[in-house]
C-alpha atoms as a printed R data frame, in Angstrom:
    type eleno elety resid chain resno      x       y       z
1   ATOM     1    CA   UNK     A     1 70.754 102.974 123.534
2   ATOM     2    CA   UNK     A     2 74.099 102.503 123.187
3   ATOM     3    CA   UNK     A     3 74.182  99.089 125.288
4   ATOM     4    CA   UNK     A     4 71.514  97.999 123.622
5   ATOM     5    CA   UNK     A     5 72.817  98.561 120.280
6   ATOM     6    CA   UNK     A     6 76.270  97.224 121.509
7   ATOM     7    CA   UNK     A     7 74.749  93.682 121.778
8   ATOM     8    CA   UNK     A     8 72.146  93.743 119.300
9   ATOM     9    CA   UNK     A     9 70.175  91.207 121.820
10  ATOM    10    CA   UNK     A    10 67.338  91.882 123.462
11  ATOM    11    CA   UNK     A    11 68.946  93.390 127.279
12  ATOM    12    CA   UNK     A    12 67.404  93.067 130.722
13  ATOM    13    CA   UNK     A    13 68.122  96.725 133.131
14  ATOM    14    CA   UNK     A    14 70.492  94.757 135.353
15  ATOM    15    CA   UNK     A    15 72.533  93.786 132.194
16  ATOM    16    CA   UNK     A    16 72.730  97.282 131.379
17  ATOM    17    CA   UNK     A    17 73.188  98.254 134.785
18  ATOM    18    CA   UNK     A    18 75.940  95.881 135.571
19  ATOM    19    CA   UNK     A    19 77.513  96.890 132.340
20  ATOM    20    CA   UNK     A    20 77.289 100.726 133.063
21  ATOM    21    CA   UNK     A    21 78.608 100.290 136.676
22  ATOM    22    CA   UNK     A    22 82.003  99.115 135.748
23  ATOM    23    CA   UNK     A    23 82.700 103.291 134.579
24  ATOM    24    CA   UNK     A    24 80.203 104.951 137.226
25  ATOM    25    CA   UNK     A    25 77.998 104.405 140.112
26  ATOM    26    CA   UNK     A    26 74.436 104.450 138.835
27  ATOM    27    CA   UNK     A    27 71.133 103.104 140.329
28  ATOM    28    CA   UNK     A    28 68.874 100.319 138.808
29  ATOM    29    CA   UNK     A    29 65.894 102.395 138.772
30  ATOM    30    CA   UNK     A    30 67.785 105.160 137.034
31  ATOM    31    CA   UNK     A    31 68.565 102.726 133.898
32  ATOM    32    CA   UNK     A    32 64.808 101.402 134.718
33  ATOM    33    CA   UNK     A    33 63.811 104.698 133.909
34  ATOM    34    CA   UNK     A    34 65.653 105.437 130.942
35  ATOM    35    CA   UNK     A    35 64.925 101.734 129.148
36  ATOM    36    CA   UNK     A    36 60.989 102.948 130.258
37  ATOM    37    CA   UNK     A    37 61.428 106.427 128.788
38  ATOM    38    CA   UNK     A    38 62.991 105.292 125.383
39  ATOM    39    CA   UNK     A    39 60.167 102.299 125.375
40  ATOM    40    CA   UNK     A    40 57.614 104.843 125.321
41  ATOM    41    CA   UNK     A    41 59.021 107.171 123.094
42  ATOM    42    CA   UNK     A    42 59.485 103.945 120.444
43  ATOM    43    CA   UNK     A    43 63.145 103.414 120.042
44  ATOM    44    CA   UNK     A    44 63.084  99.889 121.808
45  ATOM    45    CA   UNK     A    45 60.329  97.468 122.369
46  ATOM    46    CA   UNK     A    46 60.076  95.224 125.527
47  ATOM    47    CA   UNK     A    47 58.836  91.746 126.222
48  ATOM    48    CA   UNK     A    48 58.133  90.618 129.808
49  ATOM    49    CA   UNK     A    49 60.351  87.860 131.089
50  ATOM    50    CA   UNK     A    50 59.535  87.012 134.333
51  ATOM    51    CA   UNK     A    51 59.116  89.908 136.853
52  ATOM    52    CA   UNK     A    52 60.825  91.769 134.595
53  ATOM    53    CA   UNK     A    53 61.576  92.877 130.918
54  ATOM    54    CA   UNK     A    54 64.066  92.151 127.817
55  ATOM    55    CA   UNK     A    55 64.265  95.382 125.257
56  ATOM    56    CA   UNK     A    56 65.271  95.047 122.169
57  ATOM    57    CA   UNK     A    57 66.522  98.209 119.934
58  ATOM    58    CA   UNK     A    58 63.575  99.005 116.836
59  ATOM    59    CA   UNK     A    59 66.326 100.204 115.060
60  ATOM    60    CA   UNK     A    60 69.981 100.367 114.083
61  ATOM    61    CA   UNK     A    61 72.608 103.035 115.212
62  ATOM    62    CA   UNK     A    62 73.124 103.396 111.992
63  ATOM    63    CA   UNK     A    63 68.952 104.480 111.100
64  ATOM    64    CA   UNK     A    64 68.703 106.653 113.993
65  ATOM    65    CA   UNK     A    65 71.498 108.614 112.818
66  ATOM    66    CA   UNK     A    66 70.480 109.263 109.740
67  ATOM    67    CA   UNK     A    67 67.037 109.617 111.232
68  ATOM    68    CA   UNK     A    68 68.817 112.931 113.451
69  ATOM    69    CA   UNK     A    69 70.469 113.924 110.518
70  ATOM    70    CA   UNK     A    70 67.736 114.365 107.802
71  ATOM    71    CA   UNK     A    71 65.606 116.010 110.989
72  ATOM    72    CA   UNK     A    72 68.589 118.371 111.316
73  ATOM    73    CA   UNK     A    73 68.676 119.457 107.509
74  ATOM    74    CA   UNK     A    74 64.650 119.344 106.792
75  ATOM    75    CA   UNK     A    75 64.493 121.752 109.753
76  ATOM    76    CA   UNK     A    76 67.161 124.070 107.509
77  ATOM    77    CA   UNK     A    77 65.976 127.536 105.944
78  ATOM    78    CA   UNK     A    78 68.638 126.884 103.648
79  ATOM    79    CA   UNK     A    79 69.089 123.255 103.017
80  ATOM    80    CA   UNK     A    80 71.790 123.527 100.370
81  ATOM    81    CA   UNK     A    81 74.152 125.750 102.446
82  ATOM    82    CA   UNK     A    82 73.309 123.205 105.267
83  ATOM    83    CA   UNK     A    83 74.990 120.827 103.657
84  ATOM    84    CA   UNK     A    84 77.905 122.842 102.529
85  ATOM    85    CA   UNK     A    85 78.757 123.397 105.897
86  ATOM    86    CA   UNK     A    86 78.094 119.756 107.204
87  ATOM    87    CA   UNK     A    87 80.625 118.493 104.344
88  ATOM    88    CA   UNK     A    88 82.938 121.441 104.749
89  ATOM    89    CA   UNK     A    89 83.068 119.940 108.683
90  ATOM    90    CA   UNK     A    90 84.233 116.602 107.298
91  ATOM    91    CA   UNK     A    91 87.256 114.443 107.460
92  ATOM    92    CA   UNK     A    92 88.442 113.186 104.101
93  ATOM    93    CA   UNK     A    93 87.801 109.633 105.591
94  ATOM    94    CA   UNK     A    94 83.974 111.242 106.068
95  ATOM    95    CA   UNK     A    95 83.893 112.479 102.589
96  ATOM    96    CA   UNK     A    96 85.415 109.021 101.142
97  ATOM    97    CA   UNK     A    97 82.529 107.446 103.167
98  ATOM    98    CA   UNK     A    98 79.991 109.735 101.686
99  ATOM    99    CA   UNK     A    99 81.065 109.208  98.178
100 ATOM   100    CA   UNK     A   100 80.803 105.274  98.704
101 ATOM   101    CA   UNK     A   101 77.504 105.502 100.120
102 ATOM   102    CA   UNK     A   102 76.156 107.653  96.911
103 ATOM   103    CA   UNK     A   103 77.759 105.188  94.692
104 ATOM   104    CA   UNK     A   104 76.004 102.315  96.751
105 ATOM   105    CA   UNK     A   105 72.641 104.272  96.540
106 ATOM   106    CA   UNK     A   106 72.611 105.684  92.916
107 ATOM   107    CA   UNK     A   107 73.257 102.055  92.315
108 ATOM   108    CA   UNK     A   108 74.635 100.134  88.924
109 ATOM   109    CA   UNK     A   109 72.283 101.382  86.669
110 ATOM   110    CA   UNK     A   110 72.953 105.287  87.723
111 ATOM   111    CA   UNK     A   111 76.364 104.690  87.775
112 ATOM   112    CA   UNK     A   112 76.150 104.213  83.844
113 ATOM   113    CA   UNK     A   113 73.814 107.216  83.386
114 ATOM   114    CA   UNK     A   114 76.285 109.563  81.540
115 ATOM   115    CA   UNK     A   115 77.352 106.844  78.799
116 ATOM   116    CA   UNK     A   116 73.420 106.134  78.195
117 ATOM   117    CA   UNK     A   117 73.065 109.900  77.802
118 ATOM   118    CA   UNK     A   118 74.796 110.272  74.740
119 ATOM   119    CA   UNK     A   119 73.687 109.598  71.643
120 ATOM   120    CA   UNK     A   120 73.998 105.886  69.932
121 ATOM   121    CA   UNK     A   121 75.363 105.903  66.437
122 ATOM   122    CA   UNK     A   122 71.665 106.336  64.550
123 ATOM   123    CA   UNK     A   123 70.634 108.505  66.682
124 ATOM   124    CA   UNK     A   124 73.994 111.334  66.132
125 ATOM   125    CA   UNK     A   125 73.207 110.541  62.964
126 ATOM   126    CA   UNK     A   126 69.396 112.049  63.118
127 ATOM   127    CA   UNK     A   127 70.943 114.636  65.116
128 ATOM   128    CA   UNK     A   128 73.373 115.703  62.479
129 ATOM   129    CA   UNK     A   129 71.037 115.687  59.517
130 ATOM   130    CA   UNK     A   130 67.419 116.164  61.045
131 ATOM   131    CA   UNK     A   131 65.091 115.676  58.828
132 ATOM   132    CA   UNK     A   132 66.558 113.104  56.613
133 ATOM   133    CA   UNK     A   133 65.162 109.839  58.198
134 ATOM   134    CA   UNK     A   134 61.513 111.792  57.816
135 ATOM   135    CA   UNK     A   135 62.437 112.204  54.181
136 ATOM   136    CA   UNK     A   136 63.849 108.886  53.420
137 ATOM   137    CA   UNK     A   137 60.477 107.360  55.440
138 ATOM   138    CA   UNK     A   138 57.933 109.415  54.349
139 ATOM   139    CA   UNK     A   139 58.301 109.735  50.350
């Protein structure tokens, strides 16, 4: 997957292979295998070209990670302390990250939550004398 991800292009097995073979000696039908395997299991599709096949990654790195990740914690008895100890194992670049990515998901209209929860000007006022806009109102 990593190849394949690498390029983000659909990949042939001797592309791979040829790739692979400049670190190790490894056979064609061994990367065959493996593009087959992860074909089958979902995490590329495949469309013939030829006599043979280009595969194409479903999904990003970045998806199946978090994909392995939220597997990980659902699978938790504890969830919480799960993720005590997965932050706890963080670099401070790691936790910067994280914080950037809640910001980027809570969005701009979270972000502003905590001003919108306190009270506007008529509304302190109600607060401070309940009661008294009823009275005014109602008589």
């Amino acid at each position: 997957m990593t190849r394949v991800w690498k390029w983000n292009r659909p990949v042939t097995v001797r592309e791979v292979l040829e790739d692979l073979q400049q670190e190790r000696t490894i056979a064609y039908t061994t990367v065959m295998t493996v593009l087959d395997n992860l074909h089958q299991k979902g995490w590329v599709r495949r469309e013939a070209e030829g006599r043979a096949y280009r595969y194409e990654a479903v999904s990003t790195r970045a998806a199946y990670a978090a994909a392995l990740m939220n597997d990980a914690w659902s699978q938790s008895d504890n969830p919480a302390a799960a993720l005590v100890a997965f932050f706890g194992m963080m670099s401070e670049e790691q936790r910067q990250a994280l914080q950037d990515a809640v910001r980027i998901v809570q969005g701009p209209e979270t972000r502003q939550a905590p001003e919108a929860a306190e009270p506007r000007p008529a509304q302190a006022e109600q607060q401070e004398n309940p009661g008294s806009a009823e009275d005014a109102g109602g008589r």
